[in-house]
C-alpha positions in Angstrom: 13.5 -45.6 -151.0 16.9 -45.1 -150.9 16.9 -41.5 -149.6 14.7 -42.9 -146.7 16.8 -45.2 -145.7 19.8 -42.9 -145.8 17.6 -40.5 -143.4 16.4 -43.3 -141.1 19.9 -44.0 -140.7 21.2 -41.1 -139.9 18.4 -40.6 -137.4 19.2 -43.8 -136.0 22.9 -42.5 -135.4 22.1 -39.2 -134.2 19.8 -40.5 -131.6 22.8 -43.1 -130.5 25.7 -40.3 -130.8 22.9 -38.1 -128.7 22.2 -41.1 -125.6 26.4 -41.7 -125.7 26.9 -37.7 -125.3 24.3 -37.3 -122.7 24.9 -40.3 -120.7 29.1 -39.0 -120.8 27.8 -35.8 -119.9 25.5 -37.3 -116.8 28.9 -39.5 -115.6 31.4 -37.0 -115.8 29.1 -34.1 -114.3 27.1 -36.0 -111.8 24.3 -32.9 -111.6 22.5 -34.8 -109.2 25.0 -34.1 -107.1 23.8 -30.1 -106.3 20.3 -31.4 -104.6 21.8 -34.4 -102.8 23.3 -33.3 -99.4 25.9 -36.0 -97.4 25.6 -35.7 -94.1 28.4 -36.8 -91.6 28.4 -36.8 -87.6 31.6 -38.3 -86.7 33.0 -37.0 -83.0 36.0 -35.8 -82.2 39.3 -38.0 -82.4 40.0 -39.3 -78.3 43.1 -40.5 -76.4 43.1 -44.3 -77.2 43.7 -46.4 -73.9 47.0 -48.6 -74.2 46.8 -51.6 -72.9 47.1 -52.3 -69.2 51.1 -53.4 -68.3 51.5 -57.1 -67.5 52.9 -57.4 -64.0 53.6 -60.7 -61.8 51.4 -60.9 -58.8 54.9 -60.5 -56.6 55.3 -57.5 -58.1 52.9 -54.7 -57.5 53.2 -51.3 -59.0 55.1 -48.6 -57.2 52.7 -45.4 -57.8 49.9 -45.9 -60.7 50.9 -45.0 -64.5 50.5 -41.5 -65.3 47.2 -40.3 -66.8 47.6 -40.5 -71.2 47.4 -36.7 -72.2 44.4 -35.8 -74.5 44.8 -34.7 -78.0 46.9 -31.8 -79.3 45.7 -29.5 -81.8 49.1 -28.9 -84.1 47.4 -26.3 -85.7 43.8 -24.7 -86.9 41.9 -22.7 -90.0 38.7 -21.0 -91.3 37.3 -22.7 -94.8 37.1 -20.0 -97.3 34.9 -20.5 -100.8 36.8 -21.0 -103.8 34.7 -23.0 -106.8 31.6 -23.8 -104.2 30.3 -21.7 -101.3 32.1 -23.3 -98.5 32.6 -23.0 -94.6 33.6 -24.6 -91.8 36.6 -25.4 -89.8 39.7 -27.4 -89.9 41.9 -28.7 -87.3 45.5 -31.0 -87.6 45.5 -33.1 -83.8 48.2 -35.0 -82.7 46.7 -38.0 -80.1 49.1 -39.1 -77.6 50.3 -42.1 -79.6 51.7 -40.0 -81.9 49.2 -40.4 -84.3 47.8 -37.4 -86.4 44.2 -36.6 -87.5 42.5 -33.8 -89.9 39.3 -32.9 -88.6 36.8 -30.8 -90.8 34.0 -29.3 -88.4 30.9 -27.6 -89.4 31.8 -28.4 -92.8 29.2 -26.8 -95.1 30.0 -26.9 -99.1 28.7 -28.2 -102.4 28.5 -31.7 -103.0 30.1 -33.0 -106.4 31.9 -35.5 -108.2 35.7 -36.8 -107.2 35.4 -34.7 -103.5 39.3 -35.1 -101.9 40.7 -33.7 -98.6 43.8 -32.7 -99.6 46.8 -30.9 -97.1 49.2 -29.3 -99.3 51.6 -26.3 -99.6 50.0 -23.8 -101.8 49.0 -20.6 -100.0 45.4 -20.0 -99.8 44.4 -17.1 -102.0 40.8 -15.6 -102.4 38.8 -15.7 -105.6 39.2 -17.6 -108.7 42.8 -17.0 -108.6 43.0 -19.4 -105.7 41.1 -22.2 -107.2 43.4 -24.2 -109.4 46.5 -23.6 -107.0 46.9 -26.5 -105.1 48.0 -29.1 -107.6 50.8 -27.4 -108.5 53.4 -28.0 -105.8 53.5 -31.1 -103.1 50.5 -32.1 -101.9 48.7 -35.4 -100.4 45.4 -37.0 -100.6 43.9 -37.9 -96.6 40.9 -39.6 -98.9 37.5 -39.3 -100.5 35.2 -36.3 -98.7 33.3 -38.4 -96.6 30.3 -35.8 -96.7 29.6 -32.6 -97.9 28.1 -31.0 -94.5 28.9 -32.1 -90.9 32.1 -33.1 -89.1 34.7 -35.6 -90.1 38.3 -37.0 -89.5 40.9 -38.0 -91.5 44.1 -40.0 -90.8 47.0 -38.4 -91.5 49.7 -41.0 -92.6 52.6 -41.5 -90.4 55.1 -40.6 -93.3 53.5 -37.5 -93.6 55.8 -34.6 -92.4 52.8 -32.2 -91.6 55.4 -29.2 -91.0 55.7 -29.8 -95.2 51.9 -28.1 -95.4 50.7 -24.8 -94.8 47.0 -25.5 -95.9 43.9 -27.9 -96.6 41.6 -28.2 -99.9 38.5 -30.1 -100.6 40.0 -30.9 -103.8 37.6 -31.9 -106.7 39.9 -34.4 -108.8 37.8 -34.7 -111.5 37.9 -30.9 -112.5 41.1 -29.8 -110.6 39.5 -27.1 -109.0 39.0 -26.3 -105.0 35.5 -26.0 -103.7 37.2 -24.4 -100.4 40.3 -24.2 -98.8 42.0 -23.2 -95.1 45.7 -21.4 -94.4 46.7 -23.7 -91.6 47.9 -21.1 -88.7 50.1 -23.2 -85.9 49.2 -23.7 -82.6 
């Protein structure tokens, strides 16, 4: 009787050590992930209108208030693979309040766990060697990946001195490793 129990104990554990491991394993892997596509459609950043001066009615304007320029594209890149098969294209605009914008077009990668948008200043090398690069010098997170396929935007923060970066990853956090990345070439 005693063996048995001994047995039907350390059945009972492994089976509980076994659900732990596995349901660890399912958290930190998320392999769900690879057959579940995020699409996102968002159009391209736009000239915000600023608000219409405040004039007294004995004063009318002289000539009308010139025309806002559009956006600026600062600078541009191709996605190359790294980790994940990736593509697409990436683009830092400037709008004409001064305010600054990552855009990721025709973005077409892997989807997975942890997904950042990171501009940093690691050159962008092909292969494996370029996959674990980017943490290692300055670098800044613009946010989660809002979707593995489609086209995005991402504020840049005002602090940010984009002449400090040279490139963009999409930055998996929870494995430090690059699914893709783009050299940023100035426009």
């Amino acid at each position: 009787m005693d063996d048995s129990r001994r047995r039907g104990r350390l059945i009972a554990g492994a089976a509980v050590t076994t659900v732990a491991v596995l349901g660890a394993g399912l958290y930190w892997f998320q392999p769900w992930k690879l057959w579940q596509d995020d699409r996102v459609s968002e159009a391209p950043p736009t000239a915000r209108a600023a608000p219409p001066a405040a004039s007294s009615p004995a004063q009318a304007p002289a000539s009308p208030p010139p025309a806002p320029a559009g956006p600026q594209t600062l600078a541009r890149g191709s996605l190359i693979s790294h980790e994940h098969a990736t593509t697409g294209t990436v683009e830092l605009i400037r709008l004409p309040g001064g305010s600054r914008t990552l855009r990721l077009a025709n973005l077409d990668t892997s989807n997975g766990p942890d997904l950042r948008v990171w501009l940093t200043d690691a050159p962008v090398k092909e292969g494996a060697d370029g996959w674990g690069v980017f943490d290692d010098g300055k670098h800044v997170s613009l946010g989660k990946l809002k979707g593995n396929k489609g086209d995005q935007n991402y504020e840049i923060p005002a602090d940010v001195n984009v002449a400090d970066y040279t490139s963009v990853t999409i930055w998996c956090d929870r494995f430090n490793v690059s699914f893709g990345a783009a050299e940023l070439t100035r426009a």
